[in-house]
N, C-alpha and C positions, 0 to 999 in steps of 0.2 A: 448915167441915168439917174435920174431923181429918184428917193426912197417913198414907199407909200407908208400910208400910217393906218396901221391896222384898229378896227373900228366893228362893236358888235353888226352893224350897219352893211360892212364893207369898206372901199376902198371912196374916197368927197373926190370928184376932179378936181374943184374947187382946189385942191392942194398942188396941182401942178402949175410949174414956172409955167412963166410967158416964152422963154426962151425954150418950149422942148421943140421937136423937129413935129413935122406936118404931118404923120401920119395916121392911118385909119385908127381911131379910136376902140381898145377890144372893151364890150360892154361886160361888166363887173355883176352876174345875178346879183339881185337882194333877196336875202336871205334873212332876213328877219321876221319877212312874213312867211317864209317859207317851209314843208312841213318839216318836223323831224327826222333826220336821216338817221339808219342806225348803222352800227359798228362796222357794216360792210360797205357800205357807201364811201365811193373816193372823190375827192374835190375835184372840182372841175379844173382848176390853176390854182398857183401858190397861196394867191391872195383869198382863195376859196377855202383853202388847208387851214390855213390860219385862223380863219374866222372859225369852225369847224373844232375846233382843236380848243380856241377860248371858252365857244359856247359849250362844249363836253366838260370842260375843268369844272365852269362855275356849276354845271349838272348835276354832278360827281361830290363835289362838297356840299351841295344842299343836299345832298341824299345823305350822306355820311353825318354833319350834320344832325338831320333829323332821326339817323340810326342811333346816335350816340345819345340824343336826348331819351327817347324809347329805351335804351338800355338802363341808362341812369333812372329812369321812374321804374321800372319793370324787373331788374336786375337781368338782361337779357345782355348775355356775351355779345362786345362786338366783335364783328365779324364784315370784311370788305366783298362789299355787294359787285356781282357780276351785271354789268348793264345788260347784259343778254337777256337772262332772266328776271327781271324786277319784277312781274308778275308770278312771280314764284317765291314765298316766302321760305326762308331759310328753315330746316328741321330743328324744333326746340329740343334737348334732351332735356330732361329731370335734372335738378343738380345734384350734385352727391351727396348724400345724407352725411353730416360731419361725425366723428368719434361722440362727439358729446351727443348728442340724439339717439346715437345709436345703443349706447349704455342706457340712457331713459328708455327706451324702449326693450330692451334684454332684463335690465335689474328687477322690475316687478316680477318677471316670472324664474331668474335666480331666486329672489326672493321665498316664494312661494314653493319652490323646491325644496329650499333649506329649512323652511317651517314646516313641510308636510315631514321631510325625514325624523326631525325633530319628535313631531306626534307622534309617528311610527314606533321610534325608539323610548318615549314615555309609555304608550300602549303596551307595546312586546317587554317594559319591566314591569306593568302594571299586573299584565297578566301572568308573567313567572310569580310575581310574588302572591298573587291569588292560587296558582296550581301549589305551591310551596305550602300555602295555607291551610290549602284544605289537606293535602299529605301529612300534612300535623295534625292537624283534626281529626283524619281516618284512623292514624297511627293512634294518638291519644284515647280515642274511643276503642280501637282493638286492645290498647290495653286495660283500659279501667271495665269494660265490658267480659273480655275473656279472659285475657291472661292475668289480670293482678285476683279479677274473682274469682279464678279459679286458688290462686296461693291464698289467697285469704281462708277463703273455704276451708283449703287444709289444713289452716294452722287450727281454725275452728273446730276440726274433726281432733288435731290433737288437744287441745282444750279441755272441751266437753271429754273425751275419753281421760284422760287426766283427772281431771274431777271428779265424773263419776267412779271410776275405780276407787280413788282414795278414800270414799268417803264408804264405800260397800263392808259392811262389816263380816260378810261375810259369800264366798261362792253360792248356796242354795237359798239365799234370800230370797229372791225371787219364786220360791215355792211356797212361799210364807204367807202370800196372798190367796187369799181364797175368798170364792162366797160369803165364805161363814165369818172369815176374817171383815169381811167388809162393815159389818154389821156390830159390831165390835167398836165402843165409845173410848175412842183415846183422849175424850175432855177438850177443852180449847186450845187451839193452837199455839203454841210458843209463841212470843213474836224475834223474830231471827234478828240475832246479834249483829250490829251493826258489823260493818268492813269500814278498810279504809278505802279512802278514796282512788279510783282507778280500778281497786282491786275485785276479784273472781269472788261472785256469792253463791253461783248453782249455777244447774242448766235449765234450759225450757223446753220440751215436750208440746209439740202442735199437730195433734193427730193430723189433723184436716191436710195438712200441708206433706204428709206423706214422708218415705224414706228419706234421710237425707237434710230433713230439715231443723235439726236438733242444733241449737244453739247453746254460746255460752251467755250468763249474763254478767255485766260489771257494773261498779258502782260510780254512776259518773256519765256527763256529755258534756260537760264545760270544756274537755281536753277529747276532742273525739278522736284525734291520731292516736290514744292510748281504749281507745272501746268501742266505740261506733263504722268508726273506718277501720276497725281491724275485724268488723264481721260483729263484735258483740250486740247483745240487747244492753241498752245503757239506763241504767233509773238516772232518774230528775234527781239533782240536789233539791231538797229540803221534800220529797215525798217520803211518804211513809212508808214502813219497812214493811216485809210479807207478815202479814197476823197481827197488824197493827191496826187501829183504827182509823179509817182514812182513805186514803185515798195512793196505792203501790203504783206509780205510774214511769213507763217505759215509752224508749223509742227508738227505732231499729231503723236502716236504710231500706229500701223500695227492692231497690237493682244496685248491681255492684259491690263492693266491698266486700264479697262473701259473702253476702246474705243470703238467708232462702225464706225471705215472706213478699217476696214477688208476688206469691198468689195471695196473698193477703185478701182480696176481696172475694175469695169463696168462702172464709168463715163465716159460721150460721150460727145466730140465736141458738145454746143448748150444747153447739161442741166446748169440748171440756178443754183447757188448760194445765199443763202440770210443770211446777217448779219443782225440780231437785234440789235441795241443800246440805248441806252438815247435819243439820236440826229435822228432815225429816222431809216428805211430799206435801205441797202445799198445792189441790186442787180446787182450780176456779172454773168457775160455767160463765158460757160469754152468755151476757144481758143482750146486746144490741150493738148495731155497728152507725158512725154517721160519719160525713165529708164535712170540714170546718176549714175555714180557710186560717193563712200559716198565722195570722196573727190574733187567732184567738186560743192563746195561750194560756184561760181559764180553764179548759179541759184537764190540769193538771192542779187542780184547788181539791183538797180534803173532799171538797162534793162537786164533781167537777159543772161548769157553765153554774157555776153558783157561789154566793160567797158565806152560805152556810158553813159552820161545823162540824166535821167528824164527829160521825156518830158512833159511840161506847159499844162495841160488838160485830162493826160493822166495815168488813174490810175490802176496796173496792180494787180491781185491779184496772188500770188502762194503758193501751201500746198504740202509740203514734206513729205514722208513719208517711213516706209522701203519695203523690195522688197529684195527677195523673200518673200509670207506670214512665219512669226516665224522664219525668217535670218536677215541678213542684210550687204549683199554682194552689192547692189545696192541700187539708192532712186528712189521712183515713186514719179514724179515730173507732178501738176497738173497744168497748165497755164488758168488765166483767165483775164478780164477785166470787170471795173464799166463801165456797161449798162444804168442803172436808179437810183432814189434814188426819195424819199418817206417822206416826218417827219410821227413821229409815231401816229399824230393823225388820219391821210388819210386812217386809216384801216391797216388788215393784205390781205399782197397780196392771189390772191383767189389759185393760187399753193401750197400752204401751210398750208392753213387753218388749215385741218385736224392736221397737227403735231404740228401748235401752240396749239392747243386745248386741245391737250395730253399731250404737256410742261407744261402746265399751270393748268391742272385738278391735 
């Protein structure tokens, strides 16, 4: 039997010998006009299979084909299309985000972790070291406040008791003073032998300022760890001495160090002054009080806020001091003058009695 020759067409007669035998001719559908068959459909004859079979291959590769171009633009996995469903497009998944993206995406908020903890741990030593601060601070002011002025104090109580005793010529001195005695001209005052430098001249008497308040004085503020910071009243280098002409000018601490002219600003025009020395009671009346700020440092001139003179007879007393109490933004400046004077046998004046006695016990 002759071979046919397979043809998207079908089968040409045209191709068969002259020599086949006579028989009925089996007609060959055309299929090319014919519609689409799908997957389920079986060929009518061999020659039907065949054709059937070409036209699916070449179907199959222009699909595949055009999946393949679609992936290449698209980055769309291939994947072999089931002719069944072709109206059913395949499920895209997401593609997997690579290590490296995935870091870009984590490190900013690594990041941002490790600079918050960072801050955290600058903060929490920023503020130990502030709580530590101010623990020094509190500590430092308990002590310069209560406990060093309190020692100070005492050392002053043994000072002044010191002094005054040694200089007492005698136990009923103090009865020596009277009315009558007051009235009594002991001529002009000594003027008190110089000291050295540093050293203990007398003590001070400040009624106003009540029990307790009895100071010593020293000669000197250039070295205040040896007078000022130890609780003393300290004269000015180059002022003038008690009973000299001029200008006796002093300066004591506010608060702390022992001191007790904290009240300093209840002195009044008229309360009296009394220095104790070797040479005798040297009593001054306070003139008037004024607030000068620190750098007006002429309050301590022969005539003080002046650049007069010292005047022949005329001996003025002034005590500096600071202002506001625990600042020292201003000085409270206390003005006085030598009223009287006394030698130390004539008694203790009868204004004071009391606090000599507490000096001195």
């Amino acid at each position: 039997m002759a071979s046919t020759h397979d043809t998207p067409g079908g089968t040409d007669p045209d191709a068969i010998g002259d020599g086949a035998s006579k028989k009925p001719e089996t007609q060959v559908p055309n299929t090319a006009n014919a519609p689409r068959s799908s997957k389920s459909e079986k060929p009518a004859s061999v020659s039907d299979h065949d054709s059937w079979v070409k036209l699916w291959s070449q179907k199959s590769m222009s699909q595949k084909e055009a999946k393949k171009a679609a992936a290449e633009a698209g980055n769309i996995p291939l994947r072999s299309i089931d002719p069944s469903a072709q109206s059913t497009p395949p499920e895209q998944k997401p593609a997997p985000e690579s290590k490296k993206s995935s870091r870009k995406t984590k490190n900013p908020d690594v990041r941002r972790v490790a600079g918050s903890g960072k801050l955290n741990t600058a903060l929490g030593v920023f503020g130990e070291l502030l709580i530590t601060g101010g623990v020094v601070v509190l500590l430092f002011l308990t002590w310069q406040l209560w406990i060093n002025n309190a020692i100070v104090a005492s050392e002053q109580a043994d000072a002044v008791k010191n002094f005054s005793n040694n200089i007492t010529s005698s136990p009923s001195a103090s009865s020596q003073w009277t009315p009558k005695a007051r009235a009594i001209d002991y001529g002009p005052p000594p003027v008190f032998s110089a000291v050295g430098q540093d050293d203990v001249m007398g003590n001070l008497y400040v009624p106003r300022l009540g029990s307790g308040s009895t100071r010593a004085v020293a000669n000197g503020v250039t070295n205040p760890g040896a007078t000022i910071n130890r609780g003393y009243y300290g004269k000015y280098e180059g002022s003038a001495w008690p009973g000299e002409p001029g200008n006796f000018a002093m300066a004591v601490h506010r608060t702390g160090w022992g001191t007790s002219f904290t009240q300093a600003q209840t002195i009044r025009p008229g309360d009296h002054i009394y220095l104790e020395t070797s040479q005798g009671w040297y009593v001054y009346t306070v003139r008037n009080t004024e607030y000068v700020v620190p750098t007006q440092v002429d309050v301590t001139n022969p005539m003080p806020l002046s650049q007069a003179p010292a005047i022949e007879g005329q001996s003025i007393l002034t005590i500096t001091t600071c202002s506001p109490m625990d600042g020292n933004g201003e000085r409270l400046v206390i003005y006085g003058f030598l009223s009287s004077w006394q030698p130390i046998d004539a008694g203790i004046p009868t204004e004071i009695t009391k606090l000599v006695e507490e000096a001195r016990s």
